[in-house]
C-alpha positions as CSV (number, residue, x, y, z in Angstrom):
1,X,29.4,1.1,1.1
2,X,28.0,-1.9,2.8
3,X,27.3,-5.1,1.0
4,X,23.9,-6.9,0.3
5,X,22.9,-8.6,3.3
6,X,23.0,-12.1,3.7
7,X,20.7,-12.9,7.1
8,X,17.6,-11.5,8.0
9,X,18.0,-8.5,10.8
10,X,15.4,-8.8,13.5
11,X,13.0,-5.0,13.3
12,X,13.1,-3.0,16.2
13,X,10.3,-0.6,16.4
14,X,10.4,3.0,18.1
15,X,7.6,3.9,21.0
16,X,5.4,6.5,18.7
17,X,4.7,8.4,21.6
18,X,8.2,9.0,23.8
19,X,10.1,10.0,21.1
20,X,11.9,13.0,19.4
21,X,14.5,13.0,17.0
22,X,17.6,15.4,15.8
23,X,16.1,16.2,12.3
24,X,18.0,15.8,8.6
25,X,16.8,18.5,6.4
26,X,18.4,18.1,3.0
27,X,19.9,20.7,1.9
28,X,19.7,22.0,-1.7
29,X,23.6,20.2,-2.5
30,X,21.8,16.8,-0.9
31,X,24.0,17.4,2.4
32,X,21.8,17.1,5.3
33,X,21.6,20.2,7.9
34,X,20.9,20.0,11.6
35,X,18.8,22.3,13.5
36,X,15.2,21.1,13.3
37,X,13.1,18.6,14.9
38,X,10.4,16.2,13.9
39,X,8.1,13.6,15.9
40,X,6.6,10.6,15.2
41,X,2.8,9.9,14.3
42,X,0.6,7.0,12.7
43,X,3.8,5.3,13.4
44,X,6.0,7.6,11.1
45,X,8.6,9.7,11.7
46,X,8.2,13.1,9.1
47,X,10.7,14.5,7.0
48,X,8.8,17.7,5.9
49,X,9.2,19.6,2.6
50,X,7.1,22.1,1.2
51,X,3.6,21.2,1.7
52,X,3.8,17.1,2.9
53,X,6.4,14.9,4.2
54,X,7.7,11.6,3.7
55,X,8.9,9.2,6.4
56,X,12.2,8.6,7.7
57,X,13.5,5.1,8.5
58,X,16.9,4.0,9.8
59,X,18.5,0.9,10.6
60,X,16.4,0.3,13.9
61,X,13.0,1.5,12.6
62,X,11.0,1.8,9.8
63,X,6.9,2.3,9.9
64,X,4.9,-0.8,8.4
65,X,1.0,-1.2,6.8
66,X,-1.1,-2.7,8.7
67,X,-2.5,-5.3,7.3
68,X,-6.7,-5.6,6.6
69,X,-7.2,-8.9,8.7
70,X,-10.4,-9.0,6.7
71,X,-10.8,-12.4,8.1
72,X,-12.5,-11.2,11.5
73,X,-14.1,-8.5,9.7
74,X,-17.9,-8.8,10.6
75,X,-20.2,-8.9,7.3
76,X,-21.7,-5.7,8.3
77,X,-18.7,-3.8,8.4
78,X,-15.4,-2.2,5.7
79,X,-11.9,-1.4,6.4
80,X,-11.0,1.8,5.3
81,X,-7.5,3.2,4.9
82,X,-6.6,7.0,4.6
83,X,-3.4,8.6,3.4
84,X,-3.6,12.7,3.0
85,X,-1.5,15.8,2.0
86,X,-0.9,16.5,6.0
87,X,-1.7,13.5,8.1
88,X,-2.0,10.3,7.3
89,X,-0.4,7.7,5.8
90,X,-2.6,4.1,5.3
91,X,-4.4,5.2,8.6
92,X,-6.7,2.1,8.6
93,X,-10.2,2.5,10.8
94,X,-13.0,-0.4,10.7
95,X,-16.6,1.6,9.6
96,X,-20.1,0.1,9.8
97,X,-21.9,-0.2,6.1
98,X,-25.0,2.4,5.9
99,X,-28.4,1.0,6.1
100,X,-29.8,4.0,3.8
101,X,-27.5,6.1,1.2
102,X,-27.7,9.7,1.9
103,X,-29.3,12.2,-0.5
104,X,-27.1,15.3,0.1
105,X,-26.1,17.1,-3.1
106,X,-22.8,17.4,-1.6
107,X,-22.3,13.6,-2.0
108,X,-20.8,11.7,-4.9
109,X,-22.2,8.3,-5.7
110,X,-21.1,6.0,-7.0
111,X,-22.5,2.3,-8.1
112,X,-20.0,-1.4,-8.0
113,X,-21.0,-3.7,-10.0
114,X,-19.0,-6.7,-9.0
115,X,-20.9,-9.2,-10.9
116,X,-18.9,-7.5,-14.2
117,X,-15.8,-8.1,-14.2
118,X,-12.6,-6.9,-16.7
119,X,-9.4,-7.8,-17.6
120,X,-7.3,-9.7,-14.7
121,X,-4.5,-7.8,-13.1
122,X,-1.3,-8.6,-13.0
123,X,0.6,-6.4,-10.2
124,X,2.6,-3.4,-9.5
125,X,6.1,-3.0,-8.5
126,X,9.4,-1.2,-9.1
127,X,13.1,-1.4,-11.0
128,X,16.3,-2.7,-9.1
129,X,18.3,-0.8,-11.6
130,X,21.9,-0.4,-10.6
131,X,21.3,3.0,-9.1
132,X,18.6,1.5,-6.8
133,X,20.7,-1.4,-6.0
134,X,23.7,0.5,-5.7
135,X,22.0,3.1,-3.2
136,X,20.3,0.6,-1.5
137,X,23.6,-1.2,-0.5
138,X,24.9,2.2,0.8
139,X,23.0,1.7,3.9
140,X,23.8,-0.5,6.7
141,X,22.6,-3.7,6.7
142,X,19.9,-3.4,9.6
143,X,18.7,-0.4,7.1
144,X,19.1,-2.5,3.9
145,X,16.3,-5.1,5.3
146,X,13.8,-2.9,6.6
147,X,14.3,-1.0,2.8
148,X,13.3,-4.4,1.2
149,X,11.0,-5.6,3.4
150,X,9.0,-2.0,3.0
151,X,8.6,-2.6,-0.7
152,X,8.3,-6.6,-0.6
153,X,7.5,-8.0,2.2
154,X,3.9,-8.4,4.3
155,X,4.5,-5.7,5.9
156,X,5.2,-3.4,3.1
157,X,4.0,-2.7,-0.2
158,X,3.8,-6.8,-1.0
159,X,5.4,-5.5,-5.1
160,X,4.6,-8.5,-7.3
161,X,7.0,-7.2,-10.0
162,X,10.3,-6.0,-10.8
163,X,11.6,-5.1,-13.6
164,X,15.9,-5.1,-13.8
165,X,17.9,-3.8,-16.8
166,X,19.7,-6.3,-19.1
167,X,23.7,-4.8,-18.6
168,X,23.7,-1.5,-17.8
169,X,20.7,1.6,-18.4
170,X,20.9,5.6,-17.9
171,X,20.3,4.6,-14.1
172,X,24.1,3.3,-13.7
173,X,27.2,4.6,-12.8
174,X,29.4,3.5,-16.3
175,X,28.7,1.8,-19.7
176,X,28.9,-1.6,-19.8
177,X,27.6,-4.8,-21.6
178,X,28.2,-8.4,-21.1
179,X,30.7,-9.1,-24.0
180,X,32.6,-6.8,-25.6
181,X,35.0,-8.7,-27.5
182,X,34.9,-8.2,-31.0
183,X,34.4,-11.2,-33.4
184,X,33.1,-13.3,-30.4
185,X,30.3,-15.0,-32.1
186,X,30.0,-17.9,-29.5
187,X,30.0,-15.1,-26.7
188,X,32.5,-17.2,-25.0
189,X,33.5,-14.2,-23.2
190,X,30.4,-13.4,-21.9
191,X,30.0,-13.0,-18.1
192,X,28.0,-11.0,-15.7
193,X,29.6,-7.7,-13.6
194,X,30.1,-7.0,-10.6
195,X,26.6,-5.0,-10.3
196,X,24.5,-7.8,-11.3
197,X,26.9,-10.8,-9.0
198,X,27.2,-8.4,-6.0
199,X,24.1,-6.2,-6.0
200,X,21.1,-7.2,-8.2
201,X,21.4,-10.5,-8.0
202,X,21.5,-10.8,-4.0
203,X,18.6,-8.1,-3.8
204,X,16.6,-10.0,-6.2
205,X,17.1,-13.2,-4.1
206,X,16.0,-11.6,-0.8
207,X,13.1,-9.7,-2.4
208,X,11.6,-13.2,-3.3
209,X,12.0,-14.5,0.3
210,X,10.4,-11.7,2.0
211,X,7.6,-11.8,-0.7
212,X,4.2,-13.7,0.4
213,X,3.8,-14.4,-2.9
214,X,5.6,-14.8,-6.3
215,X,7.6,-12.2,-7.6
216,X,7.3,-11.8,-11.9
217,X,10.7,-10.6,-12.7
218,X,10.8,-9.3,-16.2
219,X,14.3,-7.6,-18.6
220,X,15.0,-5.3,-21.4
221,X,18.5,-4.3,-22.7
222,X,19.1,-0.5,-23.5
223,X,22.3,-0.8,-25.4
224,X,24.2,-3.7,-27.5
225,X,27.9,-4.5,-27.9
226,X,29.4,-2.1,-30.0
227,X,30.6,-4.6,-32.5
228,X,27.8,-5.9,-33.6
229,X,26.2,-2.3,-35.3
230,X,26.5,-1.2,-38.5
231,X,28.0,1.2,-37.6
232,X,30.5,1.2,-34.6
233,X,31.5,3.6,-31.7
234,X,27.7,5.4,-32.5
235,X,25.7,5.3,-29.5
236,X,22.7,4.3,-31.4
237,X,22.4,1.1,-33.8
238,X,21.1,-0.6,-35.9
239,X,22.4,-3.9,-35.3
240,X,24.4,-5.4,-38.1
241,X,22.0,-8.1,-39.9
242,X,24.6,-10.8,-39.3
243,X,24.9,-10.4,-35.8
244,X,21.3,-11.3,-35.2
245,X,21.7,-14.6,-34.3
246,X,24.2,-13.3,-31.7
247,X,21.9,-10.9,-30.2
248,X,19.3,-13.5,-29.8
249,X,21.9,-15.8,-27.9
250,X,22.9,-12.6,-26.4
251,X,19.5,-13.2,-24.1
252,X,20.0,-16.8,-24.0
253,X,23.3,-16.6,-22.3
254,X,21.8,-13.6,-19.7
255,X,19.0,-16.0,-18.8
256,X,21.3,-18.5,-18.2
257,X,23.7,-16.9,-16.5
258,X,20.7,-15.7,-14.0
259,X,19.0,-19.2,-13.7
260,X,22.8,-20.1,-12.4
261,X,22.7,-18.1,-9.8
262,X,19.2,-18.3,-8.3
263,X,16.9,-16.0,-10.1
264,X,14.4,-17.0,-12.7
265,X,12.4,-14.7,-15.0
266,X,9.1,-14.2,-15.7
267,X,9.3,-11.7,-18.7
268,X,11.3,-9.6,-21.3
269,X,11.0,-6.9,-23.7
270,X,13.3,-6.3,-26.5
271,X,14.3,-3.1,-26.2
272,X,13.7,-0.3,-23.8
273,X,12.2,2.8,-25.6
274,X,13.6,1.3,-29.2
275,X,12.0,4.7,-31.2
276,X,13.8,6.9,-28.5
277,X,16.8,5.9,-26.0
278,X,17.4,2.7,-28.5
279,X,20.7,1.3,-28.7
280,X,19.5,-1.3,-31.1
281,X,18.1,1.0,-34.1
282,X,15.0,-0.9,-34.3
283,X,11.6,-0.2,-36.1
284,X,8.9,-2.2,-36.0
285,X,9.3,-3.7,-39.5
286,X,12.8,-5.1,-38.2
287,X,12.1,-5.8,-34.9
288,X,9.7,-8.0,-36.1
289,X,11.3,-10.6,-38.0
290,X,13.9,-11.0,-35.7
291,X,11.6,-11.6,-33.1
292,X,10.3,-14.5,-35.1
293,X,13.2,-15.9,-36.5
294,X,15.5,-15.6,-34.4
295,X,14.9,-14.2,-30.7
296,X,12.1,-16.8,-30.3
297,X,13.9,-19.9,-31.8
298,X,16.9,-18.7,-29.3
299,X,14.2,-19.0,-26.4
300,X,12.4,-22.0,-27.5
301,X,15.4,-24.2,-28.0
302,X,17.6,-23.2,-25.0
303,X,14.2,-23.9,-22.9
304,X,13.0,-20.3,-22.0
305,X,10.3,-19.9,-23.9
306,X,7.4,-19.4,-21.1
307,X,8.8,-15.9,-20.9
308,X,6.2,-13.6,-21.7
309,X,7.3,-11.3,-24.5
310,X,5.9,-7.8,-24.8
311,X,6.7,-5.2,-27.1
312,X,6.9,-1.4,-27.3
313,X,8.2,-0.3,-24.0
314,X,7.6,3.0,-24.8
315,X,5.5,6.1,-24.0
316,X,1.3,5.8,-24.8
317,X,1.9,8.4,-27.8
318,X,4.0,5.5,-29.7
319,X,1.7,2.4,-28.9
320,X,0.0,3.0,-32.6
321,X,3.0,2.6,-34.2
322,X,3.7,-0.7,-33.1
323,X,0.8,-2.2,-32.3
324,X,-2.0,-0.6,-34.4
325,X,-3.8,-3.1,-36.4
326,X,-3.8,-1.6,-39.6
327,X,-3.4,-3.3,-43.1
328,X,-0.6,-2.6,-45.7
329,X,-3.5,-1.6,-48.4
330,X,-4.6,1.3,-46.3
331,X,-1.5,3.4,-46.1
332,X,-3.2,6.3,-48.2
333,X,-4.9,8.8,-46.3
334,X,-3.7,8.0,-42.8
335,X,-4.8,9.1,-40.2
336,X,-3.5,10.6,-36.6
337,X,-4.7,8.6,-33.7
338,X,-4.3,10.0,-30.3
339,X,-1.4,12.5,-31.3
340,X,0.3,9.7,-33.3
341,X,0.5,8.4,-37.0
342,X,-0.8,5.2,-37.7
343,X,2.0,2.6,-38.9
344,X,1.6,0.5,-41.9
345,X,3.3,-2.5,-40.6
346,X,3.2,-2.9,-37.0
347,X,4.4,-5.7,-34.7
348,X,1.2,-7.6,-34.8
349,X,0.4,-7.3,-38.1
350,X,3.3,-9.8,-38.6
351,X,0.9,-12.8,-37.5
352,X,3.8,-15.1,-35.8
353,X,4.9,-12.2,-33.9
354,X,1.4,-11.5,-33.0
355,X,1.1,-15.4,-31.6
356,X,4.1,-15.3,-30.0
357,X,3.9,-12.0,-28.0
358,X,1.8,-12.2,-24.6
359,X,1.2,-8.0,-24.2
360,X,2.1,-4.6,-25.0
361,X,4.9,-2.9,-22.0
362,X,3.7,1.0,-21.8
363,X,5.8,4.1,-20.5
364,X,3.5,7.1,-18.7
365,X,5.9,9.8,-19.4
366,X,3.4,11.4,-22.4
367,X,0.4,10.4,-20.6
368,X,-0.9,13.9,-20.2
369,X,-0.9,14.4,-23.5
370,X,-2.2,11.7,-24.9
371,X,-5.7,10.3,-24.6
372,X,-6.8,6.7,-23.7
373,X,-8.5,5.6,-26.4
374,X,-5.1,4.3,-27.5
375,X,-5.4,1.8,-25.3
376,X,-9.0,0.7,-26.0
377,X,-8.5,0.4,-29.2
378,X,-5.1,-2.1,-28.1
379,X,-8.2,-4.0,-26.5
380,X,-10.3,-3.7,-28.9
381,X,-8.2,-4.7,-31.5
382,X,-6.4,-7.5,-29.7
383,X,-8.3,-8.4,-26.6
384,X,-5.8,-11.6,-25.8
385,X,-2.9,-9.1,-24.8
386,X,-2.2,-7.8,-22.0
387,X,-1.1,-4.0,-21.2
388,X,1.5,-3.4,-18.4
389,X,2.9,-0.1,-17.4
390,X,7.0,-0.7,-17.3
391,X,8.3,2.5,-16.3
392,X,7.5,5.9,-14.6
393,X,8.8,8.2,-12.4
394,X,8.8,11.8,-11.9
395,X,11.5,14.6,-12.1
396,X,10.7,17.9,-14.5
397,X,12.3,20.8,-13.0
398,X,13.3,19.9,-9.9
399,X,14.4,15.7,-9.4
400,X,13.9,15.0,-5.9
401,X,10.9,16.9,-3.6
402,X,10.9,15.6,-0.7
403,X,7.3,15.2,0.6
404,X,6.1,16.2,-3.0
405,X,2.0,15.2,-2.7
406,X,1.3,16.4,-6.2
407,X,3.5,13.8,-7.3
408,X,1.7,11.2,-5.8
409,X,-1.2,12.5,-6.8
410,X,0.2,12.1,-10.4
411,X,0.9,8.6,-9.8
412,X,-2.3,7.8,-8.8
413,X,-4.4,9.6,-11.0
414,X,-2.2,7.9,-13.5
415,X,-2.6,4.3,-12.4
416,X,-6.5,4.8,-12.0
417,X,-7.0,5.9,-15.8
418,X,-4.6,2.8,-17.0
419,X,-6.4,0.5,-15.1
420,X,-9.9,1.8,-15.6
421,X,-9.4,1.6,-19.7
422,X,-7.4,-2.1,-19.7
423,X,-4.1,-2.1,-17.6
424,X,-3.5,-4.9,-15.9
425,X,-0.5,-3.3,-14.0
426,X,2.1,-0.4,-13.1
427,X,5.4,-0.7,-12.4
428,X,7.7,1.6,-11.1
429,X,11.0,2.8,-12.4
430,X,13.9,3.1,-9.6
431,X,13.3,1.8,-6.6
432,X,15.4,3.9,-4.9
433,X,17.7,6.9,-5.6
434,X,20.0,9.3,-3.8
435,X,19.2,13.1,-2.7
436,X,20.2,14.0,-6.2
437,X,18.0,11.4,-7.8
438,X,21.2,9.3,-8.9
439,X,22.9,8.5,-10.1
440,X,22.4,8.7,-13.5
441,X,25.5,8.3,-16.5
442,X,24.1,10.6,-18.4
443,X,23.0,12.8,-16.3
444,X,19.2,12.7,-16.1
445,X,18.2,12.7,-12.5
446,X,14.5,12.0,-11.0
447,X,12.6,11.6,-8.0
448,X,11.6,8.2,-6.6
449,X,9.7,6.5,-4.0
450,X,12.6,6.3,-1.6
451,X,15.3,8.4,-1.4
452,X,18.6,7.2,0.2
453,X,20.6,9.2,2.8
454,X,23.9,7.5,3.1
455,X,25.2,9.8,5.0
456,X,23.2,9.4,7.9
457,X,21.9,5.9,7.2
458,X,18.4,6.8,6.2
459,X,16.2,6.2,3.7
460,X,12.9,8.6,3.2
461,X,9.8,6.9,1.7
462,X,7.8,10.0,-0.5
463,X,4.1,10.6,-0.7
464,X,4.3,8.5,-4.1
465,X,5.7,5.1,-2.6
466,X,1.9,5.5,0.0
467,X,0.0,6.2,-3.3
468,X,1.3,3.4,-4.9
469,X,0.8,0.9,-1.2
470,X,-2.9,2.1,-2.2
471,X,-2.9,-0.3,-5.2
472,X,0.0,-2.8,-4.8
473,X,-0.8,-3.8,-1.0
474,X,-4.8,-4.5,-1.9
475,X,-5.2,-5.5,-4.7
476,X,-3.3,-8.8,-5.5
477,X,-1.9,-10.6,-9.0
478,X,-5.2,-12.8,-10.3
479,X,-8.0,-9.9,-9.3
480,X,-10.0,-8.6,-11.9
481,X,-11.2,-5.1,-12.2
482,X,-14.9,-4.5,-11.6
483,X,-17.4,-2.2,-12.7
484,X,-17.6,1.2,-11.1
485,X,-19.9,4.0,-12.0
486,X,-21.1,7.3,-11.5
487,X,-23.1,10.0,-13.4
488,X,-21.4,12.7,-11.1
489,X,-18.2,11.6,-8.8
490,X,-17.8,15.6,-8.5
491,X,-14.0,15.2,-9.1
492,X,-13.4,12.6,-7.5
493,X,-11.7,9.2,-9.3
494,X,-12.1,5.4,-8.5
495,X,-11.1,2.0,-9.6
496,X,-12.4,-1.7,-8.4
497,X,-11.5,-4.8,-8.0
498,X,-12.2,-8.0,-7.0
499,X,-9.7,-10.3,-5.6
500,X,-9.5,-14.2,-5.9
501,X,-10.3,-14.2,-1.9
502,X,-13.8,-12.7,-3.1
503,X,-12.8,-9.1,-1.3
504,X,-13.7,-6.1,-2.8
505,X,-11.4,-3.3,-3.2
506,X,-12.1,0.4,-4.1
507,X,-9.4,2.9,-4.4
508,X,-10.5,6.6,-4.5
509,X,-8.5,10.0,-5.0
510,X,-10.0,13.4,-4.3
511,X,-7.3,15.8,-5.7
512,X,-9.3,18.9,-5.1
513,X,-9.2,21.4,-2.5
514,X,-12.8,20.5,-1.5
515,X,-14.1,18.0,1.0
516,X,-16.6,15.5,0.1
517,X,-19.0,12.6,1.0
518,X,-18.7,9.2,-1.3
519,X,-21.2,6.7,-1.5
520,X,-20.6,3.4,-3.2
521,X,-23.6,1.3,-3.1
522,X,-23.2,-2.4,-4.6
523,X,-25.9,-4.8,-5.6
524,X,-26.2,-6.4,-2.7
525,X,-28.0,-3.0,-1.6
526,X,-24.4,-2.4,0.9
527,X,-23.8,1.1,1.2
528,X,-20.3,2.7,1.7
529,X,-20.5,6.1,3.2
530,X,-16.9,7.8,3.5
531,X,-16.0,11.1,4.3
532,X,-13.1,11.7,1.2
533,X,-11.9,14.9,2.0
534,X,-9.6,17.3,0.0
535,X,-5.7,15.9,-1.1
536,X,-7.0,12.4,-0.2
537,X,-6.7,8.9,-1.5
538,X,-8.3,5.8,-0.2
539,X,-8.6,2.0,-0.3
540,X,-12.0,0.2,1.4
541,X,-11.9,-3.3,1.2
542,X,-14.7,-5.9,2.6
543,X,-15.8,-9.2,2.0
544,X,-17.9,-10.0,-0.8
C-alpha cells in the first residue's frame, strides 16, 4: 500500500493516436485477465463491459475535460459537450446558434427562461470514506494524483463537496470510534486513528489545493461509543439520556481535532440514516431537543457554530417524518403522503430547532418509489431550507459493472428530477471502491464512480463519474436554476442554470433508443438546435 502523497507529480499524457495497450479484463473474482486489447479515443483509453466502457488511467496518464473557454466564445455561437452509451465522453464541439427554429415533428422544444430564476445551488461531489481513501492510497503515488485531480481539480470534475464519516461507517475495514473508554466523561481519551491521521486527512488537504474553488466539507457519525447507550454491546442505541452532553462534546472534540490538523468544515448532520442504519436510536421527538439543548450550545460555545446543520439524512420516503409541518392537534385522521405517514412532531415543528437548522440532507436510494412532491412540499412549507442530496450509489444485484451506462443514466435522471423540484445539490457516496465494491465491514458491496485496480495500478472511471462531470464541472456553487419548459420534450429530460459569470447551462438526457432533434429557444429569440441522439446526455453552455 502506498501512502498519501505529499508533492504534486507532474501528468504525463499518452499520444491518442500511436498507442495500444495489453488490456485488464476483470474477471468475475476481481483478478484481472490478459488476452485482450483496447485503444485509445477522445483521449480515453476503454475498459469495455457489457454494452459501454469506462476509462482506464494509470500512474502516467489519465484523460482530462476540456474546459469551455467560454471567454473567446463569439456571441453567436454554444459549446456543446457529448458523452454516449458507445463513443463519447464530454466530447466538446463549438455550434453556431440557429437563426430560425425548425418545425419538424420529430423535434422537441423546449423554451429557457433565464430571467426566472430558483433556488441557488450549492454543488455536487463525493465521500472520502475509509474505503475510498483506503483504495485510493493502494495506488502509486503518480496514480493517487491524477485520481484526485480527476475528481477535484480543473481538469476534472471541479467536486465542490465532500462528505467524510465521523469515526468509522459500513464503508470501513473494522469498528471503531474515537473513545472508547468507559466512564470518560471529559473524553480525555479521545484521539483520531490512523484512517483519519494517515488517509483522510492528507486526501482532504490535497483535494482543497487542487480545487479552483472552495471545497464545503460536511460529517455525520453512524455509530456511538458503546458506553454511552442504554443499553450496551447492542449495535443500535439509544443513547443514554445522561451522556448527552458527552455526545455533543463528542463533535466538539472531532471538530477540533480536524481544525488541528488543517481541515475545516463546512457542515454536519446528526446521524446518518437515524430511522435505519442508526447507532444512536434517535426519533425525531429526541433528536430534537438534543439538538437544541445540547448539540447546538456545544457548537456555539466551542466556536463552531457557522456549521450548517441539516437533518434527516435519509431516503425521500422518510423526509415527512421529520420534516413535515404538521401540528400536534391534527394527529387524527392522518394521512400518507408520498408512500409515507405523516409525523406529529417533526424536527421543525420544534421552532429552535427549526431556526437553528440551515436544510434537510436527502438519500436517493427509494427515489423510484417515491414521488417528488415530497420535496415541494419541504419548499413549500419551509422555503428558507435548503435540500442536498448526501448519499447515493448503485449496487442491486450485481456491485461493480464495469462500463454500466444504465447506471449513469440513473444518476442523471435522478439529479435532473432533485434539481428541477428544489435541490440545490448531489453528492456522491464513495469516491472510489475496489473490483468488489469494498470494502465494506458488513458486507454490503456497491459500484462507484471509480473503481481501483491495485493490482495493476489502475483506476477505471465508470459511465456514472461522466454523468455526474455533466453537472459538477458546469454548473458552479452560487448558480441558480432557471426556467425550462416544454409541452412535449418527447422523452427527453433537462435542467438549467445560470451561473454567477452570467453563462447559461442546459443539461439534457435522452435515455431512449430513439434519436432526436432539441431545440431550446430563450428570450432573447437565440435558438439551440442539437442533434440528442439515443443513450445520450449533454451540457451546452454560452454566454448570456
Amino acid at each position: 500500500m502506498s501512502m498519501p502523497l505529499s508533492t504534486p507529480v507532474t501528468r504525463k499524457r499518452m499520444l491518442r493516436s500511436t498507442h495500444v495497450f495489453s488490456h485488464r479484463q476483470l474477471s468475475p473474482s476481481g483478478i484481472p485477465s490478459a488476452g485482450l486489447t483496447f485503444t485509445t479515443a477522445d483521449d480515453c483509453v476503454r475498459l469495455w463491459g457489457d454494452v459501454s466502457y469506462a476509462c482506464v488511467c494509470n500512474a502516467t496518464y489519465c484523460d482530462d475535460i476540456t474546459p469551455a473557454e467560454l471567454e473567446s466564445l463569439p456571441s453567436g455561437q454554444f459549446r456543446h459537450y457529448t458523452s454516449d452509451i458507445r463513443h463519447y465522453r464530454l466530447w466538446r464541439t463549438t455550434e453556431d446558434f440557429k437563426a430560425e427554429a425548425n418545425n419538424e415533428t420529430s423535434t422537441a422544444y423546449f423554451t429557457l427562461d433565464l430571467s426566472k430564476l430558483y433556488q441557488e445551488i450549492l454543488g455536487f461531489g463525493g465521500a472520502m470514506t475509509d474505503s475510498a481513501a483506503l483504495n485510493i492510497a493502494n495506488l502509486s503515488a503518480p496514480a493517487q494524483e491524477l485520481l484526485l485531480r480527476s475528481f477535484f481539480s480543473s481538469e476534472g470534475q471541479e467536486f465542490s463537496f465532500i462528505r467524510t464519516p465521523m469515526a468509522a461507517s459500513d464503508f470501513s475495514v473494522r469498528h471503531y470510534v474515537y473513545d472508547d473508554v468507559a466512564g470518560d466523561v471529559t473524553l480525555q481519551n479521545f484521539s483520531l486513528v490512523a484512517e483519519d491521521l494517515q488517509f483522510k486527512i492528507p486526501y482532504l488537504k490535497r483535494a482543497q489545493e487542487l480545487s479552483p474553488g472552495k471545497i464545503k466539507i460536511f460529517t455525520a457519525p453512524w455509530n456511538v461509543p458503546d458506553w454511552i447507550k442504554v443499553k450496551r454491546g447492542t449495535t443500535l442505541g439509544p443513547i443514554s439520556e445522561e451522556f448527552y452532553q458527552v455526545w455533543a462534546d463528542y463533535f466538539v472534540r472531532f471538530f477540533e481535532a480536524y481544525s488541528e490538523e488543517g481541515v475545516d468544515f463546512w457542515g454536519l448532520t446528526p446521524e446518518n440514516e437515524p430511522q435505519f442504519l442508526n447507532r444512536g436510536g434517535w426519533t425525531p421527538e429526541t433528536m430534537a431537543p438534543w439538538v437544541v439543548n445540547y448539540l447546538k450550545p456545544a457548537l456555539d460555545k466551542a466556536g463552531f457554530g457557522h456549521l450548517k446543520l441539516m437533518i434527516c439524512d435519509d431516503q425521500r420516503t422518510n423526509v415527512p417524518n421529520w420534516s413535515e409541518n404538521v401540528s400536534e392537534d391534527k394527529t387524527e385522521g392522518r394521512r400518507n403522503f408520498g408512500g409515507s405517514r405523516r409525523a406529529p412532531i417533526t424536527m421543525w415543528i420544534n421552532e429552535q430547532m427549526r431556526n437553528i437548522s440551515s436544510g434537510l440532507a436527502v438519500h436517493f436510494y427509494m427515489d423510484s418509489v417515491n414521488n417528488t412532491d415530497i420535496l415541494d412540499r419541504v419548499h413549500q412549507d419551509f422555503p428558507e431550507k435548503f435540500i442536498l442530496y448526501t448519499e447515493a450509489c448503485n449496487g442491486t444485484g450485481k456491485p461493480v459493472v464495469i462500463g454500466s451506462w444504465d447506471r449513469g443514466e440513473g444518476y442523471s435522471s435522478d439529479i435532473i428530477q432533485v434539481l428541477t423540484h428544489w435541490g440545490s445539490g448531489w453528492v456522491d457516496w464513495n469516491l472510489a471502491l475496489n473490483p468488489d465494491g469494498g470494502p465494506n465491514i458488513e458486507g454490503i458491496f456497491v459500484d462507484a464512480q471509480v473503481i481501483v485496480n491495485s493490482t495493476s495500478d489502475e483506476f477505471y472511471k465508470q459511465p456514472i463519474f461522466y454523468h455526474l462531470a455533466h453537472f459538477a464541472k458546469f454548473v458552479p456553487s452560487g448558480s441558480r436554476r432557471a426556467d425550462l419548459t416544454t409541452e412535449d420534450g418527447k422523452g427527453v429530460e433537462g435542467v438549467a442554470f445560470l451561473t454567477q459569470d452570467g453563462v447559461a447551462v442546459i443539461v439534457l438526457l435522452n435515455r431512449s433508443d430513439s434519436n432526436l432533434t432539441v431545440v431550446i429557444t430563450d428570450k432573447e429569440q437565440r435558438n439551440v438546435e442539437v442533434l440528442v441522439e439515443k443513450r445520450t446526455i449533454h451540457t451546452i453552455l454560452y454566454n448570456n
